[in-house]
C-alpha positions as YAML, in Angstrom:
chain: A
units: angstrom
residues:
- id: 1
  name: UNK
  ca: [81.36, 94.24, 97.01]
- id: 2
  name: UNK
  ca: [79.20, 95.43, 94.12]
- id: 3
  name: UNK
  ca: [76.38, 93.52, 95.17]
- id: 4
  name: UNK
  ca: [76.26, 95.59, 98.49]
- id: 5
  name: UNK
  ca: [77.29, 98.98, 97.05]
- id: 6
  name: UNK
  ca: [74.82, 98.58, 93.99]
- id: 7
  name: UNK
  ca: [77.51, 100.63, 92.25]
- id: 8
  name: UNK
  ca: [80.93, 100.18, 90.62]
- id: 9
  name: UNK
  ca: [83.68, 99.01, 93.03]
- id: 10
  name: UNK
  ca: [87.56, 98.94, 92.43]
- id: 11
  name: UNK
  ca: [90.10, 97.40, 94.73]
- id: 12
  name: UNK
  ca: [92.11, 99.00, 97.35]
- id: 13
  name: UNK
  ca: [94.18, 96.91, 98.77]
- id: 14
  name: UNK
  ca: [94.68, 93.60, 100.15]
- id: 15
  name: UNK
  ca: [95.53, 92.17, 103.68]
- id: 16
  name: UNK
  ca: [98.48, 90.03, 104.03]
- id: 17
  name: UNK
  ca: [97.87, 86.41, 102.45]
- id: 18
  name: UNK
  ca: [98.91, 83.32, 104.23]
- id: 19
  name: UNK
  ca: [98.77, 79.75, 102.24]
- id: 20
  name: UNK
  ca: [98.43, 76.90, 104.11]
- id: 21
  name: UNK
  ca: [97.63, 73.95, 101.57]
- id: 22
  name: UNK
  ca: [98.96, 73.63, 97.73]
- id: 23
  name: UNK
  ca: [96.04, 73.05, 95.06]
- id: 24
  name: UNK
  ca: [96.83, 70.71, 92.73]
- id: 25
  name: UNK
  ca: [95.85, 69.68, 89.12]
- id: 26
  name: UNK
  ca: [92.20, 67.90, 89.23]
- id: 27
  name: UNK
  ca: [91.44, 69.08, 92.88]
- id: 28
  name: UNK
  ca: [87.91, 71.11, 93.39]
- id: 29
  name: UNK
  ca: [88.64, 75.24, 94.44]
- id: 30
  name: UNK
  ca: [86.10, 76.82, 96.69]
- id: 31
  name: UNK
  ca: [85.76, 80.66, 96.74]
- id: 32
  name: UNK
  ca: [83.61, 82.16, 99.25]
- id: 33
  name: UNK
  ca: [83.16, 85.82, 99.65]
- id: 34
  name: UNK
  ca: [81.42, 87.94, 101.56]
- id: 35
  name: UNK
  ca: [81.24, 91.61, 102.93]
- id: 36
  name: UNK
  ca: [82.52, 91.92, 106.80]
- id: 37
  name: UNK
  ca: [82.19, 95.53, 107.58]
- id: 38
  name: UNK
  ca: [80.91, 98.66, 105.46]
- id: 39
  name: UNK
  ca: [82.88, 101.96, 106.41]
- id: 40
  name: UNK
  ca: [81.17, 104.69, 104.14]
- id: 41
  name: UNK
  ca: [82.66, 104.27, 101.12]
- id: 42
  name: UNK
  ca: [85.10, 101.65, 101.43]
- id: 43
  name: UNK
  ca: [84.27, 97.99, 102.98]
- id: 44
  name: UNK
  ca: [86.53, 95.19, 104.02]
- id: 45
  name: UNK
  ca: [85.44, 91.74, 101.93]
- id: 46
  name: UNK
  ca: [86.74, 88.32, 103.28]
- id: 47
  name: UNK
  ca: [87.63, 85.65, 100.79]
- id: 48
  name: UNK
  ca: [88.11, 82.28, 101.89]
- id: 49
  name: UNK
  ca: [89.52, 79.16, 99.23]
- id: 50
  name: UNK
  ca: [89.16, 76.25, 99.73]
- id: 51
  name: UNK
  ca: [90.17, 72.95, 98.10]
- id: 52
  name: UNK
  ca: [88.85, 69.81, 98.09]
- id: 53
  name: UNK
  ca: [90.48, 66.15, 96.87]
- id: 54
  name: UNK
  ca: [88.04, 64.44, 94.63]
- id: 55
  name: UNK
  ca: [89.60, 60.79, 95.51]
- id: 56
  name: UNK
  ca: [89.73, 61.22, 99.56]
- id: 57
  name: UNK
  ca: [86.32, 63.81, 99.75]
- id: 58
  name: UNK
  ca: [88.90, 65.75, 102.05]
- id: 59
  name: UNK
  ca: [88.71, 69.48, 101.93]
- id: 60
  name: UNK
  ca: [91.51, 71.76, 103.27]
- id: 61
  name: UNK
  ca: [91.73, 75.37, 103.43]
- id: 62
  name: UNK
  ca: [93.99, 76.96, 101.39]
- id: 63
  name: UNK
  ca: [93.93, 80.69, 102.32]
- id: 64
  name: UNK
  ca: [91.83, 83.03, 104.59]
- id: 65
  name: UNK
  ca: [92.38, 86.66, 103.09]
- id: 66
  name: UNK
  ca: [90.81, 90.20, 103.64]
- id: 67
  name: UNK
  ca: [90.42, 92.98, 100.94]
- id: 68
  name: UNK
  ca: [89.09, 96.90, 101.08]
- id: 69
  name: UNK
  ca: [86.85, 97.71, 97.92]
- id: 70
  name: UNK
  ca: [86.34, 101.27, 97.31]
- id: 71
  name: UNK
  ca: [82.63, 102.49, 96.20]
- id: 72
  name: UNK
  ca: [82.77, 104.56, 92.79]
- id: 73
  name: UNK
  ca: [79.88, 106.90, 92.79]
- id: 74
  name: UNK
  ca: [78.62, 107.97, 89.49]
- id: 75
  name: UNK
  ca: [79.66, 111.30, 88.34]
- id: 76
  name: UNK
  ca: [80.54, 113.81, 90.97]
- id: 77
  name: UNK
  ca: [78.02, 112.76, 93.54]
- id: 78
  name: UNK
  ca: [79.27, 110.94, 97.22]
- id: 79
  name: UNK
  ca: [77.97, 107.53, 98.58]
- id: 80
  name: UNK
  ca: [77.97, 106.41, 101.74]
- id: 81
  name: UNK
  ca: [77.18, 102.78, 101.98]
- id: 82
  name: UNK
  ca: [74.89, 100.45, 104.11]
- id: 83
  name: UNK
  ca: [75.85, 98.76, 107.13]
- id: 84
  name: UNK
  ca: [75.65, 94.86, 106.81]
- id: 85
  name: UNK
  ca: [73.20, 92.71, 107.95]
- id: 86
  name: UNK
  ca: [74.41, 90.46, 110.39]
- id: 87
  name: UNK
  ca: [72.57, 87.35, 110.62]
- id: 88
  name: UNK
  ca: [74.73, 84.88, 112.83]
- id: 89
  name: UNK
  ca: [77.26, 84.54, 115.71]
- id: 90
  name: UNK
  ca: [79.95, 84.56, 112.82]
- id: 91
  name: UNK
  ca: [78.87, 87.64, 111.10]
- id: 92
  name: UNK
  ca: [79.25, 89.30, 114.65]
- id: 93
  name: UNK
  ca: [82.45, 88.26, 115.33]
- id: 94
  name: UNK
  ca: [83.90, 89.44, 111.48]
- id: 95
  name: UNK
  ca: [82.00, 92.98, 111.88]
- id: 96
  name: UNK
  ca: [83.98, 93.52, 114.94]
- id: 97
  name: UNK
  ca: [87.53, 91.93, 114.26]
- id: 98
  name: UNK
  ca: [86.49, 93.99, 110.89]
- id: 99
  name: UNK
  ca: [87.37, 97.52, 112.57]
- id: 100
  name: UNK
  ca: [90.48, 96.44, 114.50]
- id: 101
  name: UNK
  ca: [91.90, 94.67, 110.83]
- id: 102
  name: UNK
  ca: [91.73, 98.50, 109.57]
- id: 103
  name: UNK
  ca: [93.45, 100.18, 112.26]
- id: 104
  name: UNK
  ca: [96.38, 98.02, 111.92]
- id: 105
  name: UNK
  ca: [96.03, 98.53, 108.20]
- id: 106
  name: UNK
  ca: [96.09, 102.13, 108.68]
- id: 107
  name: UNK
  ca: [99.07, 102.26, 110.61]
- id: 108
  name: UNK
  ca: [101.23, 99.78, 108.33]
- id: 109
  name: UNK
  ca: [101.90, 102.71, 106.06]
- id: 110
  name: UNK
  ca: [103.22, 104.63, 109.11]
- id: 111
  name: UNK
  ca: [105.28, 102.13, 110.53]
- id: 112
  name: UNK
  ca: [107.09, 101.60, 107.16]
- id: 113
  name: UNK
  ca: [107.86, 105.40, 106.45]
- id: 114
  name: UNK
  ca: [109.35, 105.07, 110.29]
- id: 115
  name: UNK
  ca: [111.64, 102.08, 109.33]
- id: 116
  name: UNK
  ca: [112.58, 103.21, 106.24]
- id: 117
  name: UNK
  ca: [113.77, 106.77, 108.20]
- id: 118
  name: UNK
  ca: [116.21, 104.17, 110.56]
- id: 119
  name: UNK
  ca: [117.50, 102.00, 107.84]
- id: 120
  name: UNK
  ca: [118.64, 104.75, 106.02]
- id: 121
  name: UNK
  ca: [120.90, 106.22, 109.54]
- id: 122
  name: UNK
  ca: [122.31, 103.08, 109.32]
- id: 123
  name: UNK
  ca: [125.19, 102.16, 108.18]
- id: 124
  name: UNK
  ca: [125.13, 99.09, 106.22]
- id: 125
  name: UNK
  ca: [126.27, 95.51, 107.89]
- id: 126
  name: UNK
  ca: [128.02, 92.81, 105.39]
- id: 127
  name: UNK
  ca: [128.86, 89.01, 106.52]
- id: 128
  name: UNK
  ca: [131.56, 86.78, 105.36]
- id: 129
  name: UNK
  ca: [130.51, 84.95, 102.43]
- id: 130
  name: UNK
  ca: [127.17, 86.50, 102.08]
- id: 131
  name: UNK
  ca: [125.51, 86.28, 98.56]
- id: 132
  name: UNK
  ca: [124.64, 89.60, 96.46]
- id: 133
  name: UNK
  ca: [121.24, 90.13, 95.70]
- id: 134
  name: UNK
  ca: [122.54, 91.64, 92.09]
- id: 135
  name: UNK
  ca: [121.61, 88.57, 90.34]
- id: 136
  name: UNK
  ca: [118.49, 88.49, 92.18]
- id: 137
  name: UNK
  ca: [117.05, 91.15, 90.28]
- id: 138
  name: UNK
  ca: [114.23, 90.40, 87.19]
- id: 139
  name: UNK
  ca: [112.42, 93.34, 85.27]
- id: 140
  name: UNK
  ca: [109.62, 91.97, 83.03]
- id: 141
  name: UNK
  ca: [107.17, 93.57, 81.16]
- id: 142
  name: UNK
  ca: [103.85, 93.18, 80.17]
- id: 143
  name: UNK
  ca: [100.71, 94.89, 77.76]
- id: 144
  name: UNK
  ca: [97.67, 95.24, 79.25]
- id: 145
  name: UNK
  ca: [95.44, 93.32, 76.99]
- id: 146
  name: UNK
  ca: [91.17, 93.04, 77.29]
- id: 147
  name: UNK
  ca: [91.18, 89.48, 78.63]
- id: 148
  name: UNK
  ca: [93.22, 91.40, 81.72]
- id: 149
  name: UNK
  ca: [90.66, 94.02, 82.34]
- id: 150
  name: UNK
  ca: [87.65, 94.07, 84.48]
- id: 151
  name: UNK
  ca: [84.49, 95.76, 83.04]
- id: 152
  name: UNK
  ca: [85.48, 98.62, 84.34]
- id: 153
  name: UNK
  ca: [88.91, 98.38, 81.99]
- id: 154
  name: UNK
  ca: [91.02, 98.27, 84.66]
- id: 155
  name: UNK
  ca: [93.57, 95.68, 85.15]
- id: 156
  name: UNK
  ca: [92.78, 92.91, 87.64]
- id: 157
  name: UNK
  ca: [94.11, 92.94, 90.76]
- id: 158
  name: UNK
  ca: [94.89, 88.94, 90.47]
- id: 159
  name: UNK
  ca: [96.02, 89.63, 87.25]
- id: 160
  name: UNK
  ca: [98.67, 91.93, 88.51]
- id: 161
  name: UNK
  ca: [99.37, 89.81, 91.68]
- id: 162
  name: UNK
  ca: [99.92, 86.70, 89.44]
- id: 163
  name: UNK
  ca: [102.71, 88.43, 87.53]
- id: 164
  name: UNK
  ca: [104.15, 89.90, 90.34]
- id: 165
  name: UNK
  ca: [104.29, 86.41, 91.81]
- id: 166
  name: UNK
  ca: [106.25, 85.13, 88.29]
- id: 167
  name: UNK
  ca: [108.78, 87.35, 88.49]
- id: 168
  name: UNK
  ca: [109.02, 87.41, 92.34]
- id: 169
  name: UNK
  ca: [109.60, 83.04, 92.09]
- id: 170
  name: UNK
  ca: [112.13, 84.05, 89.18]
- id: 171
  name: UNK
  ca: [114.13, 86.43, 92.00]
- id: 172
  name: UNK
  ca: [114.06, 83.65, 94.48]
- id: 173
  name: UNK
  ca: [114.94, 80.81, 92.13]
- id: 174
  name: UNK
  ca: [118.41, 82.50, 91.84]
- id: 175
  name: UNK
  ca: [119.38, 82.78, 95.37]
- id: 176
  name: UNK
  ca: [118.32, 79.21, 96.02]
- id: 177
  name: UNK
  ca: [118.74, 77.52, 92.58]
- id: 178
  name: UNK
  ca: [115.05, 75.30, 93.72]
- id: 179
  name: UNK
  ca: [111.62, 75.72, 92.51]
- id: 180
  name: UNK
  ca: [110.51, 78.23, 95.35]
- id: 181
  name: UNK
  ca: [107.06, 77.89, 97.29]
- id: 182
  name: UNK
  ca: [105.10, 81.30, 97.83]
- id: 183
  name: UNK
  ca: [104.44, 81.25, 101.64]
- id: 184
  name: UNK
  ca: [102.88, 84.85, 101.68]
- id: 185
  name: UNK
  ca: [101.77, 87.71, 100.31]
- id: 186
  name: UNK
  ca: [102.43, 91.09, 102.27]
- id: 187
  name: UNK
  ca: [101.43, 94.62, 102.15]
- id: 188
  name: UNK
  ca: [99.69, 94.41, 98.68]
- id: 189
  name: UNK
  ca: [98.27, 97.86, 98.28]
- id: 190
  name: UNK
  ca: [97.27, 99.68, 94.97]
- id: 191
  name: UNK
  ca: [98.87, 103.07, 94.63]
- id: 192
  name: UNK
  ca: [96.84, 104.07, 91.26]
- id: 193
  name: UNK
  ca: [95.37, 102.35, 88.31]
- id: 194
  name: UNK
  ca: [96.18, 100.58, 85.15]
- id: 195
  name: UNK
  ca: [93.95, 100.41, 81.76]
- id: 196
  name: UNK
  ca: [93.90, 98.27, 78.43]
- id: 197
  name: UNK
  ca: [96.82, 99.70, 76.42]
- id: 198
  name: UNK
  ca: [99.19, 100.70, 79.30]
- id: 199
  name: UNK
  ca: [102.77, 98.52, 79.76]
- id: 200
  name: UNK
  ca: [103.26, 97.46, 82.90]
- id: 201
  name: UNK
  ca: [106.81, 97.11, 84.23]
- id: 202
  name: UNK
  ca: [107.71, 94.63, 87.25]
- id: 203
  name: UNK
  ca: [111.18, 94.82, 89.11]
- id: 204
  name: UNK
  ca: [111.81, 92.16, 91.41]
- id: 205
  name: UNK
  ca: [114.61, 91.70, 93.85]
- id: 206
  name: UNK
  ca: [115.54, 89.46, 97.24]
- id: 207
  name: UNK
  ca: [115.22, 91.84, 100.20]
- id: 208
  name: UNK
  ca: [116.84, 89.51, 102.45]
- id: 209
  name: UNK
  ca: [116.75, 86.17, 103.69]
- id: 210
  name: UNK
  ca: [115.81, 84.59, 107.14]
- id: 211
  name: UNK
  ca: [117.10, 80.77, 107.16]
- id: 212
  name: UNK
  ca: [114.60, 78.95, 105.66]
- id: 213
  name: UNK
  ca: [112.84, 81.78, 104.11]
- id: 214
  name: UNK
  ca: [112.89, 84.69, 101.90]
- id: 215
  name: UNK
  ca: [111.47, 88.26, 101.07]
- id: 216
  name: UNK
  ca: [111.54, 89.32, 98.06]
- id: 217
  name: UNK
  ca: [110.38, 92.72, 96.99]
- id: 218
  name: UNK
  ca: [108.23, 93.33, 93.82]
- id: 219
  name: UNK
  ca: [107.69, 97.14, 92.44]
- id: 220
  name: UNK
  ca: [105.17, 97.43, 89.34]
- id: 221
  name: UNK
  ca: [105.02, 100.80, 87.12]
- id: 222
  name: UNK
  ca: [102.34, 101.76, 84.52]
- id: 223
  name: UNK
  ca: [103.18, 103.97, 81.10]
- id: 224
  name: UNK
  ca: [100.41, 104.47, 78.50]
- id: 225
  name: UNK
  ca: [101.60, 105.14, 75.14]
- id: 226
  name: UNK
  ca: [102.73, 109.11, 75.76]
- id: 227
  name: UNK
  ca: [104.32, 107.74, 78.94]
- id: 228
  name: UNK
  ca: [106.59, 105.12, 77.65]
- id: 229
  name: UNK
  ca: [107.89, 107.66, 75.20]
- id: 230
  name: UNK
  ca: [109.23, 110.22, 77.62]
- id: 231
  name: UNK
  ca: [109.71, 107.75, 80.23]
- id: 232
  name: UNK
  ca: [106.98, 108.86, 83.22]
- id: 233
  name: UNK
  ca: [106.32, 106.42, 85.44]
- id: 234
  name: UNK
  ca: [103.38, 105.68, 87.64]
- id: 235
  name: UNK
  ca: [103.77, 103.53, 90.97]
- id: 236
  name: UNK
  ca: [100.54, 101.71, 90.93]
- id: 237
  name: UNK
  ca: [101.21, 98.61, 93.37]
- id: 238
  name: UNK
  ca: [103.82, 97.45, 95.44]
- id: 239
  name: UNK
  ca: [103.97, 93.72, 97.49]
- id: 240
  name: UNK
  ca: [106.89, 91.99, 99.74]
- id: 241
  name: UNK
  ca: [106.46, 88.08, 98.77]
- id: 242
  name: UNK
  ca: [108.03, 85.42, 101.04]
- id: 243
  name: UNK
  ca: [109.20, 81.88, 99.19]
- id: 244
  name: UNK
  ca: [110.38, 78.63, 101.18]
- id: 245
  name: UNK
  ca: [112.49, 76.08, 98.91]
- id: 246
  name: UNK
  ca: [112.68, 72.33, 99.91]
- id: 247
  name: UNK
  ca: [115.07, 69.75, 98.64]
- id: 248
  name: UNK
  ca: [114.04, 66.63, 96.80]
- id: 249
  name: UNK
  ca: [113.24, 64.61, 100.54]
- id: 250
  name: UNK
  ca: [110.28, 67.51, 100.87]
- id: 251
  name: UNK
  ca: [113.36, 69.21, 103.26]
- id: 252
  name: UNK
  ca: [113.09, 73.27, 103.46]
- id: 253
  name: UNK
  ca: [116.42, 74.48, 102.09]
- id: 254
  name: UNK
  ca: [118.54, 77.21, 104.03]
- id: 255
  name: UNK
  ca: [119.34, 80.27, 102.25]
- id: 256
  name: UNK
  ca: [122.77, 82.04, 101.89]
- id: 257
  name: UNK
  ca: [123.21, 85.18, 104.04]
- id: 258
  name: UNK
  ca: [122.84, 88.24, 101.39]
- id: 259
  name: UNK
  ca: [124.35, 91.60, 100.97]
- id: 260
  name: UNK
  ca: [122.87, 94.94, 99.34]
...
């Protein structure tokens, strides 16, 4: 993203993530990245891993996943960025499937304000011998140390992601008492930003459950120093994770009905 802005970039927000292969200890990880689409000061980036068996020479593909970078300009002037080059049938295709990625990304936020409007008219629905999510729920915390911190001293966005996904597997290890499998990653989006210093507070929780998978819900708040004292929260990111579970045959595992 940097490369094509030729300034500072910080991410916005990230597509939904879908992995199809596990990488394992002493397989090869390939990360390709490249810029699909430019939109004046934002542009969507495509990341796509790859892993690779070093006995068998077979490579599988782990995930295909889309991100928006937003250009910072230095001081209080604008940017607008250049359109990409395309230079093959492939470029083509992702420049165009590039603009129809961020309508629907647009309208998610929509859509979820609208749902959250009905679910609240609603009266709550409870089954026989469905499970409470009470035990479901894990807070952790974390400091924001340098080794977390891009050079711009903002927390990493995989940093964040990869301790949303702890305490996420934590919240779904208690419904199905298994090791859960992350399936997905949806609706990632950063809300504000975090620096070296600030604590970062995760609260985790199953959503609900859908046979032989589950959502759980992951909220992550931000206090600097001054913050933490009188207890002022920032929102900075919010994801919906979904976990499968299998049994010791490799079996996926059915989860319990659950209950608010």
């Amino acid at each position: 993203a940097e490369k094509h802005a030729g300034v500072s970039c910080v991410t916005a927000s990230m597509d939904d993530i879908q992995f199809e292969e596990a990488a394992r200890v002493g397989q090869i990880i390939t990360i390709k990245a490249k810029v699909n689409r430019a939109f004046k000061t934002s542009m969507e980036v495509g990341i796509k891993v790859t892993v690779e068996d070093i006995l068998t020479n077979v490579e599988k593909i782990v995930s295909v996943a889309y991100a928006t970078y937003v250009a910072k300009p230095v001081g209080a002037g604008k940017i607008e960025l250049e359109p990409v080059k395309l230079l093959s049938t492939e470029d083509h295709l992702e420049h165009s499937l590039a603009i129809e990625r961020r309508r629907i990304r647009l309208g998610y936020e929509q859509v979820f304000q609208n749902l959250m409007q009905e679910t609240n008219k609603e009266g709550t629905f409870e089954e026989e011998d469905a499970v409470s999510t009470d035990l479901t729920h894990v807070r952790s915390i974390e400091l924001v140390q340098p080794p977390h911190a891009n050079h711009h001293g903002n927390t990493f966005g995989g940093q964040i992601m990869a301790w949303m996904e702890t305490v996420a597997s934590i919240s779904a290890s208690r419904l199905c008492r298994s090791y859960p499998i992350l399936k997905s990653v949806n609706m990632f989006k950063f809300w504000g930003p975090s620096i070296v210093g600030d604590r970062l507070v995760f609260n985790a929780i199953v959503n609900n459950t859908f046979q032989k998978s589950v959502e759980v819900g992951v909220r992550v708040e931000a206090y600097n120093c001054e913050e933490w004292i009188k207890d002022q929260a920032r929102h900075i990111n919010s994801a919906f994770l979904i976990f499968n579970a299998v049994n010791d045959k490799g079996e996926l595992l059915t989860f319990p009905r659950i209950k608010p």
